[in-house]
N, C-alpha and C positions, 0 to 999 in steps of 0.2 A: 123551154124545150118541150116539144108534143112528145103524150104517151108514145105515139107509136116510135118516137124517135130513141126510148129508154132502154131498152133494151139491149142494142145494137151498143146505146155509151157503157153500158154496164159489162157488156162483154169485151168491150176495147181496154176498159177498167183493169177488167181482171187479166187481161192479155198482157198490158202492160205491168203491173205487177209483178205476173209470171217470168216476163223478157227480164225484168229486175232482181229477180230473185234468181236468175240462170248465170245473171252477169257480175253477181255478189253474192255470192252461196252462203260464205260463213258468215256475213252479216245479217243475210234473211235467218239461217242457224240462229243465230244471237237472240236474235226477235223473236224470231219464232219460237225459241227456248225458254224466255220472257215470258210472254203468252200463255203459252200451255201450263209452263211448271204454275204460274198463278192462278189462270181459270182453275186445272185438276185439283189446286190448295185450297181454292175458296170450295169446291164439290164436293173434298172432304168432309167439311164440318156441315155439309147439306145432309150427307150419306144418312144420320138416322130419319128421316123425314120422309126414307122411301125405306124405310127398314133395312138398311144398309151400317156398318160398323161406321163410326165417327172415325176419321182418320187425322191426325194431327201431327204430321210428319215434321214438321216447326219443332215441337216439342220432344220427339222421339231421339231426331238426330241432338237436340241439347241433352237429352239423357248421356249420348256418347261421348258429347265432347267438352261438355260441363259440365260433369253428374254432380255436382256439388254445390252448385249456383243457383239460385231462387229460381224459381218457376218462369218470373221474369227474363230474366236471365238466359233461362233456358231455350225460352221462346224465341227468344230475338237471338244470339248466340245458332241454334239451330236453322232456324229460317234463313240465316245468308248462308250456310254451308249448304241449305235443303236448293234455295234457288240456284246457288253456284252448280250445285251435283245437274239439274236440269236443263240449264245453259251449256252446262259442258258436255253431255248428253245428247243435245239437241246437234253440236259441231260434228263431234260423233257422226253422229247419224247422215250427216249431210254430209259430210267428207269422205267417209270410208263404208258405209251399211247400203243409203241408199241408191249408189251408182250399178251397186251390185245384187241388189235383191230384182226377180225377174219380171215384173211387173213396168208396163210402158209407162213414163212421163206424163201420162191422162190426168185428167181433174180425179177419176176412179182409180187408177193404176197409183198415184199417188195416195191419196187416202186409204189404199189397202196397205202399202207399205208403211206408213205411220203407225195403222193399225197391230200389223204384224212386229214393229218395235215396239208398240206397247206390249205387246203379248211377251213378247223376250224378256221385257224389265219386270212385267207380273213374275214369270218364273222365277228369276234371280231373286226379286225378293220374296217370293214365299219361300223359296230352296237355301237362300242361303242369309239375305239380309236380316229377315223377321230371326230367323232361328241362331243365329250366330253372331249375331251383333246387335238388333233392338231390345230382342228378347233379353238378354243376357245383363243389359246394361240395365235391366230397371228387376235383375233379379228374377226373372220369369223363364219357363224353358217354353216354351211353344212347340218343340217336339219337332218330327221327321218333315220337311213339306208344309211347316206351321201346321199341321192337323189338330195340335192341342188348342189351340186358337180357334178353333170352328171354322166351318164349311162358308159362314156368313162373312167372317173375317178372309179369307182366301179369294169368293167371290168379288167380293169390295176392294182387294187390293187391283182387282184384276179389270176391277169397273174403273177404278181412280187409273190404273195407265192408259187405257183405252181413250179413256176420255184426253189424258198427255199424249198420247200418239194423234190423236184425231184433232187437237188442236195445232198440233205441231207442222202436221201434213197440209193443214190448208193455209197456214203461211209459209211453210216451205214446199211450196210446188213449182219447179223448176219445168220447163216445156222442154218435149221431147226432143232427143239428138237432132242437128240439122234444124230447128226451130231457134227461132231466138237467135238468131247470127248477129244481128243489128240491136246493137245497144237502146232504146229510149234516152232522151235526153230531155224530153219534161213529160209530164205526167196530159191523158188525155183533157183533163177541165181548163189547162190552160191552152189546149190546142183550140180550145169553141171561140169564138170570136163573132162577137154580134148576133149569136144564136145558127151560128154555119160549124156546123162538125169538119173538124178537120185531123187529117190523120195525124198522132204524134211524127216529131220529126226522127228521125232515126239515123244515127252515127253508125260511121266504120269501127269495128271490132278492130283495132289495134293491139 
């Protein structure tokens, strides 16, 4: 395939993905929750390397639900309740947040509303999660707002959602009302044949 022909496949790409993710919400949800809550988890333990608080949400939520279990234990124990909470998070979001927050169905209009649920779940967890439940469980108070936790620790919660909303947004980006009527029924690369672009074919929405 000639350069100049790449572009145009990589926009049919992403068209078609979008028509797919319109025409199965809570399964892109799913995926999409997949995605992010891992990307954000591996960011975490990146965080001191840009001067950012380590974040180790694996291990935090095994303080809750296994305070008593090895370290081990804790980690893996935590980590399927951390991805679970993220997955479930992500259906959330797609089923009932983003039909109604006001931003159009755009590649932008999407991505701000990801953004903007991260920003929601920073709040929650610096207002209520860190202080009343992480803190608590490993014997620590973090105070009103986590404020006892630092300015650095607040920031970096608020970096690790962002970074889960914006992961989240660009697998789940659904195309605008009235867009997307016709289902895909295969994926563009197999519509190319002998090096001739051809449009995917496209079913009746039943």
């Amino acid at each position: 395939m000639s350069q100049s022909r790449t572009p145009r496949t990589n926009n049919e790409s992403i068209h078609w993905w979008r028509t797919w993710a319109t025409h199965h919400r809570v399964a892109a949800a799913v995926l999409a929750g997949v995605v992010a809550t891992h990307v954000a988890t591996i960011f975490g333990y990146w965080f001191p390397g840009v001067g950012l608080t380590r974040l180790d949400w694996n291990t935090a939520n095994g303080w809750v639900y296994v305070p008593s279990a090895s370290p081990l234990a804790k980690f893996v124990t935590g980590g399927v309740f951390h991805y679970l909470d993220g997955i479930l998070f992500a259906v959330v979001y797609a089923c009932a947040l983003h039909p109604v927050l006001p931003w159009r169905n755009s590649l932008a209009g999407n991505l701000t509303k990801g953004l903007a649920f991260g920003t929601l779940l920073a709040i929650i967890s610096v207002a209520f999660m860190t202080p009343q439940v992480y803190g608590p469980a490993r014997g620590a108070d973090p105070g009103f707002l986590s404020l006892e936790a630092g300015g650095t620790y607040i920031l970096t919660v608020f970096v690790w959602h962002w970074v889960y909303g914006l992961h989240l947004s660009l697998i789940y980006s659904p195309l605008p009302a009235g867009e997307g009527l016709a289902e895909p029924s295969k994926s563009p690369a197999s519509a190319t044949d002998n090096g001739r672009d051809e449009s995917p074919e496209l079913a009746k929405d039943y």
